[in-house]
N, C-alpha and C positions, 0 to 999 in steps of 0.2 A: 600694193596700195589699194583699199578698200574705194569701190566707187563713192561720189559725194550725193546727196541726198539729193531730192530734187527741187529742196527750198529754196532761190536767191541768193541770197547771205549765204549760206554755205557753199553755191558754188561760184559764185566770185571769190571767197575766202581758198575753194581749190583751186580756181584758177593762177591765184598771186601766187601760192605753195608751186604750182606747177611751174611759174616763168621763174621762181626763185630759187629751183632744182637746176633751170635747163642756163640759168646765171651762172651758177656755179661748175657748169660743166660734169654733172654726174648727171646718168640715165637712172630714173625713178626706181627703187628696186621691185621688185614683181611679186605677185602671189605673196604665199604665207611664209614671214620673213622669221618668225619664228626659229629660232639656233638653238640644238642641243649638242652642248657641249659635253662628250667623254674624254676624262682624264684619266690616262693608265695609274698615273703613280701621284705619290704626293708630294717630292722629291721637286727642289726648288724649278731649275730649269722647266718644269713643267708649268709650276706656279707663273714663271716669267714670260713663257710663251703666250698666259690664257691672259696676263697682265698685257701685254702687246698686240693681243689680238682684240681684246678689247676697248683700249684705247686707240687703237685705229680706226675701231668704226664708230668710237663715239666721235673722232676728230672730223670724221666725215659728216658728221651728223647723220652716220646711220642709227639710231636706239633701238633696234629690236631685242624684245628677250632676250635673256639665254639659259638655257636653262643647263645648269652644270652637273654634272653626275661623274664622281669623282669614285674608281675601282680601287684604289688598295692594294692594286694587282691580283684583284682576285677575279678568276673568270667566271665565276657564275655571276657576280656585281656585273661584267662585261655583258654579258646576255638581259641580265634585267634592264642595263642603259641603254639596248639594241630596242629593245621591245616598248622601254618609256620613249624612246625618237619618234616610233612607229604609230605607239595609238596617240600621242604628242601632232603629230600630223606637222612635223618640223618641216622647214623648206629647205634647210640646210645640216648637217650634221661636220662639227670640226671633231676630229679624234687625235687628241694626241699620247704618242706611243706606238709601240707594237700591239700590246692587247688589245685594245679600244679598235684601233684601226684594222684590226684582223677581225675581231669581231665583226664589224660594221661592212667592211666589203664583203663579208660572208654572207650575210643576214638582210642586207636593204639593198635593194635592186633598183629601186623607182624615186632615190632619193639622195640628191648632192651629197660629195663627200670629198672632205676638204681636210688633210691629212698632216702633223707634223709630229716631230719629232719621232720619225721613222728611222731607220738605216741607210735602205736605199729604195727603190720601185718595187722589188717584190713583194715586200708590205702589203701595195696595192691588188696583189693579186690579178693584173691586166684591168680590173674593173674599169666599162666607160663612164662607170657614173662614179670618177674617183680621181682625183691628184690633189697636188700636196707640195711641202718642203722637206725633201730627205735629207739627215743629215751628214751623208755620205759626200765629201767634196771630188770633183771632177779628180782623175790623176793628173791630170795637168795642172792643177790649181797643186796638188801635191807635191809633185816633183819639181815644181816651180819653185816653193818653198824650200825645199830642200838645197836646191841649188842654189836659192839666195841666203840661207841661212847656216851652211855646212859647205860654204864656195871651195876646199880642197878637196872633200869627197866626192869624187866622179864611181867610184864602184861602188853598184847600190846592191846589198845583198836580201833577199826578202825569201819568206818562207808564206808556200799558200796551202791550202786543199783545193785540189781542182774542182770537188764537185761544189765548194761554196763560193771561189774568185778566178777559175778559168780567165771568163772574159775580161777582168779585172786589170788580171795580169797581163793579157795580150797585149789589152790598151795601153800599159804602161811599156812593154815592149815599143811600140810604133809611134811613142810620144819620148822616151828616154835619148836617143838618138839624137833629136833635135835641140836640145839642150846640153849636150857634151856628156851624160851620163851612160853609162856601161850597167843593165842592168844584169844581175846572174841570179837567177827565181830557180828554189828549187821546192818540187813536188815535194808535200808530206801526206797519205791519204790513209794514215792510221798512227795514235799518238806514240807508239812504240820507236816510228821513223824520226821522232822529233829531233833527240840528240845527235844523230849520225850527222842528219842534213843541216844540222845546228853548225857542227864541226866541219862539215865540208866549203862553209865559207869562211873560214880564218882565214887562208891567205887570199884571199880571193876579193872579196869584199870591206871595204874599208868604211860603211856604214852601212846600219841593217834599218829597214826600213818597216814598221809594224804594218800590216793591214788588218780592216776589223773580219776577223776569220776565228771561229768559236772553237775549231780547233787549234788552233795556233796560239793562240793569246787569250789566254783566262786566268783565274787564282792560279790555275795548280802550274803553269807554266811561267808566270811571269819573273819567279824566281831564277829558274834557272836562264831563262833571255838574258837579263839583267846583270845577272852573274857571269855569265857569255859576254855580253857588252865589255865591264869592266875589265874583267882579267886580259881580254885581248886588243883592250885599247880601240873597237867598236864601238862607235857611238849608237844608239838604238834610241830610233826614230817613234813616239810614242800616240797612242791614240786619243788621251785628253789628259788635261789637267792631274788627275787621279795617278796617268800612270808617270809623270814627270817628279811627280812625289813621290814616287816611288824610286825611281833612278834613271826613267828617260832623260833626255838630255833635252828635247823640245815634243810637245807636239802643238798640232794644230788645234783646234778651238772653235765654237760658235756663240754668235751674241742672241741666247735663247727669245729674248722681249723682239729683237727684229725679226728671229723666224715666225712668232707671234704676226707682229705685224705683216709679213710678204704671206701668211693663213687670209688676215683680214683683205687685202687686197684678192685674193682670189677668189674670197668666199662673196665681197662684193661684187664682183664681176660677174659673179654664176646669180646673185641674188637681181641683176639688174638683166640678164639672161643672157649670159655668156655660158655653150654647154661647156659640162667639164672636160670632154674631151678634147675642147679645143685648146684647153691649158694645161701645156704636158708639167708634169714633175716637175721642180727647180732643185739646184742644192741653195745651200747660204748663202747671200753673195755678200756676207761681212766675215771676213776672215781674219780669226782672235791666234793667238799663239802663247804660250808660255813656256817657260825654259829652269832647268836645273842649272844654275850656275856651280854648284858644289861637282856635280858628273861632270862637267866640262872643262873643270879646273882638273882631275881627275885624270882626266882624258889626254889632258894636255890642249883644251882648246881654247885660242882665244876669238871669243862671240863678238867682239867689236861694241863698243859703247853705242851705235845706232839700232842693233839689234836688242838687246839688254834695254833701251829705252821704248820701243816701240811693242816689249812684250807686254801683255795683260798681265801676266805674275810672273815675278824671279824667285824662284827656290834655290833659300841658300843652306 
């Protein structure tokens, strides 16, 4: 907030501005409120997050700029939007994606950064001048789902790379327990071991469980998961929408315009002077689902009429 002149009239007019911020219950935002926004992609969810992060600070009556710099996915775009933030003399930077967000923790040291549609924390690279909404859900939030949505599947069979979900896994270890589920994780740390380990839970596991892991689950594999799934009457637990269309039977989901808004909430907070470090990462806290009903017929499952209406899409 720019100080008031030292006419009268304008600072009785900042005073009434001042009691009619601290009516409302928000702290004045500080310094140069100024927002440049990087957007990785052009890909709607993206569009929906920069739609919900803006609309939450207009609802606040925050109006600061924003200045949007949209990459394409292309990273030297990502470098010119690092450098327009900079001589820009932004107070805030939201980045959403991976590109933008990697960019910008890499390159701006001395300037908020308010991060979504990431994966998970690494994104952020540790940076203190950096968090965000990842869109990675707790495994609790996971496995919880699972169990309310696949209530006869207790053996969960999941394939990881240790050097990308080690800790992933453990977690889902010391959390499986408490919910009645049996989980059997097996190492893959080169894509040669896919098949064997693929094979080694047919009898064992009676639902497979996808994690996002770039060796494990991409184009050239989802083929044969899928095909695994079906033939052994495994149902296979999916990463989004995309891959339920394709023959998962559910997965989980986020509502992109609210991870929008829970950006704007953070980004105010840091603009009213809250440091970043004080506000760790979040995931979603709105959790969407959709389901393949044709897989599940398939499978021989029946989803129960509350779950089939409570999904955001039925694929039939």
């Amino acid at each position: 907030m720019r100080h008031a002149p030292s006419r009268a009239p304008l600072l009785v007019l900042g005073l009434l501005a001042a009691a009619a911020v601290a009516a409302a219950g928000a702290a004045p935002v500080k310094g140069d409120a100024r927002i440049t926004v990087i957007v990785s992609q052009d890909a709607s969810p993206y569009l929906e997050a920069l739609e919900g992060f803006r609309g939450y600070l207009e609802a606040q009556g925050a109006t600061m700029p924003l200045d949007v710099r949209t990459l394409h996915g292309e990273t030297a775009d990502a470098d010119a939007a690092v450098q327009a933030a900079r001589q820009g003399n932004a107070g805030l930077v939201l980045t959403l994606g991976s590109l933008g967000t990697q960019a910008a923790v890499r390159d701006l040291h001395d300037v908020p950064i308010v991060a979504g549609l990431v994966l998970n924390v690494d994104d952020l690279g540790k940076a203190p001048n950096a968090t965000g909404v990842v869109l990675e859900f707790p495994v609790e939030t996971e496995l919880s789902y699972l169990r309310k949505l696949l209530p006869a599947q207790r053996n969960v069979g999941v394939l990881y790379n240790p050097a990308e979900n080690q800790a992933r896994i453990d977690a889902a270890l010391r959390v499986a327990g408490g919910l009645g589920l049996t989980m059997h994780a097996r190492k893959v740390e080169a894509p040669r071991e896919l098949p064997e380990a693929l094979e080694s839970l047919n009898r064992r596991a009676d639902v497979l469980w996808g994690v996002a892991d770039q060796m494990i689950l991409n184009s050239k594999t989802a083929k044969p998961i899928l095909l695994f799934s079906l033939r052994n009457h495994i149902p296979f637990v999916g990463l989004s929408e995309n891959w339920v269309k394709a023959g998962a039977v559910y997965a989980l989901d986020r509502d992109y315009r609210d991870i929008g808004r829970q950006c704007g909430e953070m980004a105010l907070k840091i603009l009213q002077g809250t440091p970043p470090a004080a506000l760790p990462p979040v995931p979603p806290r709105k959790v969407l689902y959709s389901v393949n009903l044709k897989s599940a017929r398939l499978l021989k499952l029946d989803l129960g009429g509350a779950v089939l209406q409570a999904a955001q899409a039925v694929i039939e």
